[in-house]
N, C-alpha and C positions, 0 to 999 in steps of 0.2 A: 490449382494456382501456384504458379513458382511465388517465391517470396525474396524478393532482392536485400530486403534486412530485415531481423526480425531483434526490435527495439523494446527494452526492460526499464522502466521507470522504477526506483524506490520511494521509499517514503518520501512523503510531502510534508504531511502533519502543520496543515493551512497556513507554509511557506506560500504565499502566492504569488510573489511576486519575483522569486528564486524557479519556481514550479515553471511561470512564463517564459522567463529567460533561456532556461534549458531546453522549456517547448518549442519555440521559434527557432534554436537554433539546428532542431532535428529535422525541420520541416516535410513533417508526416503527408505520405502519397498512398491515400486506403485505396489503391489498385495493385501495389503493389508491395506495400512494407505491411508488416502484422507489431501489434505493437501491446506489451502486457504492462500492467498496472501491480503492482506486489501487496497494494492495501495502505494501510495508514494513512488516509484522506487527513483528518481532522484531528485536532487539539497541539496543544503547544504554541505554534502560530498564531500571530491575530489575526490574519486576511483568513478566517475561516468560510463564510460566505462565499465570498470568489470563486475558491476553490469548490463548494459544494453546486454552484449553478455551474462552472464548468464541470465538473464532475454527468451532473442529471443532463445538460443538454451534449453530452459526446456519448450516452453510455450506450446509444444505437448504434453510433459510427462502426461504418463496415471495418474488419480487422482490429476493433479495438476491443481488449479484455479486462475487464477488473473484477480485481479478486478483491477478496476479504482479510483485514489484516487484524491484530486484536485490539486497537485502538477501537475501530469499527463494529466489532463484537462487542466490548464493553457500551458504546455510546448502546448498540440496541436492548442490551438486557438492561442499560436503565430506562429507557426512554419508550422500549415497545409498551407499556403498559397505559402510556398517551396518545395511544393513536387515533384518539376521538377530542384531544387536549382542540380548544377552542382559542383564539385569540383576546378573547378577555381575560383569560384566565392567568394566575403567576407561576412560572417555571418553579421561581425560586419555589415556590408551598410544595412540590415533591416530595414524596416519603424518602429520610435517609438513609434505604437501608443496603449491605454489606455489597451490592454491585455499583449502585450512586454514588459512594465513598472512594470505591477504588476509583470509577473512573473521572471523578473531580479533581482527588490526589493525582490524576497520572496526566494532566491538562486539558480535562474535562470542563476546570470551570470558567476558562476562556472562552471555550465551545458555545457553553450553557449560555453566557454572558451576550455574544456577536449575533446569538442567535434570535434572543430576546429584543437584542436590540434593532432586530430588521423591521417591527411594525407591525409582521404577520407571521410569529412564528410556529401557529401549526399548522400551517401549509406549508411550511418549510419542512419542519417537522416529518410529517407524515411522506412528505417525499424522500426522504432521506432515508426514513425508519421500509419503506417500501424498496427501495435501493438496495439496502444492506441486506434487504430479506434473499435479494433473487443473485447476491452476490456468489459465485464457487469460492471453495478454498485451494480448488488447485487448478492446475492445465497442463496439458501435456502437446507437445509442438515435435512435428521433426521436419526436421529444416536441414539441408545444406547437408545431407546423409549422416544426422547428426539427429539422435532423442534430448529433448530440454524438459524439465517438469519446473514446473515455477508454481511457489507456492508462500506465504508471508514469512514464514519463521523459521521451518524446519521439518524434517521428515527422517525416514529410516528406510535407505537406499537400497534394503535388499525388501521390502515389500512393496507389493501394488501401491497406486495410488488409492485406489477404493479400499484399501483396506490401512489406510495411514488411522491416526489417532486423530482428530481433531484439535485437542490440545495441544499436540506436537506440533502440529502445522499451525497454529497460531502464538503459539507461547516459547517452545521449547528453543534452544540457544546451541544445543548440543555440535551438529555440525560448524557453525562459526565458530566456536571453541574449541575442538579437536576435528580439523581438517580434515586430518588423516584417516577418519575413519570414514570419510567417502570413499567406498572399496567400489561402486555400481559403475557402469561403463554408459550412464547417461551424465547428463551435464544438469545437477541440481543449483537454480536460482534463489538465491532467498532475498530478502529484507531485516528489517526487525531489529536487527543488531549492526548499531552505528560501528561502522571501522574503526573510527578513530579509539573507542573502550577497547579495540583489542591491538591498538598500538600503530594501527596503518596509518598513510596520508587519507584525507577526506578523498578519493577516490576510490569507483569500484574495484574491488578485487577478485582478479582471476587465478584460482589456486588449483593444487593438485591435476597440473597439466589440463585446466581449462576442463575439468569435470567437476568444480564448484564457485559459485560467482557469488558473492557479496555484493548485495544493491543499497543498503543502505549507508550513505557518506552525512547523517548526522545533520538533515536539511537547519532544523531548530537549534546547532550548537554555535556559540561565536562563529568559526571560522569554517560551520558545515556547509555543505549545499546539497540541492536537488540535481542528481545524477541522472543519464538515460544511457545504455550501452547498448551500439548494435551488436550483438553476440556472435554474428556472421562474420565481419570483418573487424571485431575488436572497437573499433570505434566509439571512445568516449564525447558523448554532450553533458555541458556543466551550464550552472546557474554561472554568472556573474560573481 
């Protein structure tokens, strides 16, 4: 299948109403566009919900990919051990121990909060913890005579993907920090790390002759938004 663009969302982190904005204004064609997700679904934002039934009802959609980003990873090392959690039952009585902490402190407990507040939320729950399970941490696309590996955070451009760290591709910040050391002749996409901490406009950035892209423009900051870039023809879509 040719592919006439092939579109990278960043972080959302249940901006959802920013997430929309940019979505309608790409208006995605699964015959013909392929379209990646970088991770960071939830926290920070309050429209968390929204975002998470969008999320579960497109994760079939032909050409669409979502990855795993470490927001995501954190919600599921707290929460898989609920995956039989009942609707009677209170969020809040979880044990607090050293993954529950981090991921409250890190906008977890808005999450925690919208999600209690849906009426049923281990059905919610357990969809979501099911989600996260069959999520990849990477992908690799060639398009446009052109290799792209898209993956949430970061990687180390002279090894395979199968053989990346795990840690790295969800945590590590290294390439958004020293550009330069993107030496590989593919086109590495990240998330993770908002632009604007490393000094740019809240838009994507195309660095090192377009062989590293920064997807994340800081959806949750005052003046962030939710980004989409076709990576074929350059073409940014923005939230409002």
């Amino acid at each position: 299948m040719k592919i006439d663009r092939l579109l990278v969302f960043g972080d959302i982190h249940g901006m959802w109403d920013k997430f929309l904005s940019a979505y309608e204004k790409v208006e995605f064609n699964p015959t013909k566009d392929m379209m990646i997700f970088l991770g960071d679904y939830l926290d920070r934002g309050e429209k968390i919900v929204p975002v998470m039934e969008w999320v579960l009802g497109h994760k079939r959609e032909p050409n669409m990919v979502f990855l795993r980003g470490n927001h995501d990873e954190m919600f599921y090392d707290s929460m898989k051990d609920l995956r039989h959690f009942q609707d009677a039952y209170d969020l809040a009585d979880i044990s607090l121990t050293p993954d529950v902490l981090l991921w409250l402190a890190n906008g977890g407990k808005v999450t925690l909060k919208k999600i209690m507040a849906t009426g049923s939320p281990g059905e919610l729950l357990r969809r979501w913890l099911k989600l996260i399970d069959s999520l990849p941490l990477y992908a690799e696309v060639e398009a446009g005579g052109k290799k792209f590996w898209f993956m949430h955070a970061d990687c180390d451009p002279s090894l395979p993907l199968d053989q990346q760290s795990e840690e790295t591709m969800l945590w590590s910040r290294h390439l958004a920090s020293y550009p330069h050391d993107q030496t590989g002749s593919q086109t590495i996409v990240l998330g993770h790390t908002p632009v604007q901490s490393l000094g740019y406009a809240p838009v994507p950035q195309i660095l090192e002759d377009g062989r590293l892209v920064l997807m994340d423009t800081g959806s949750f900051l005052p003046a962030g938004r939710v980004s989409c870039l076709d990576l074929l023809s350059g073409k940014v879509y923005q939230s409002d």
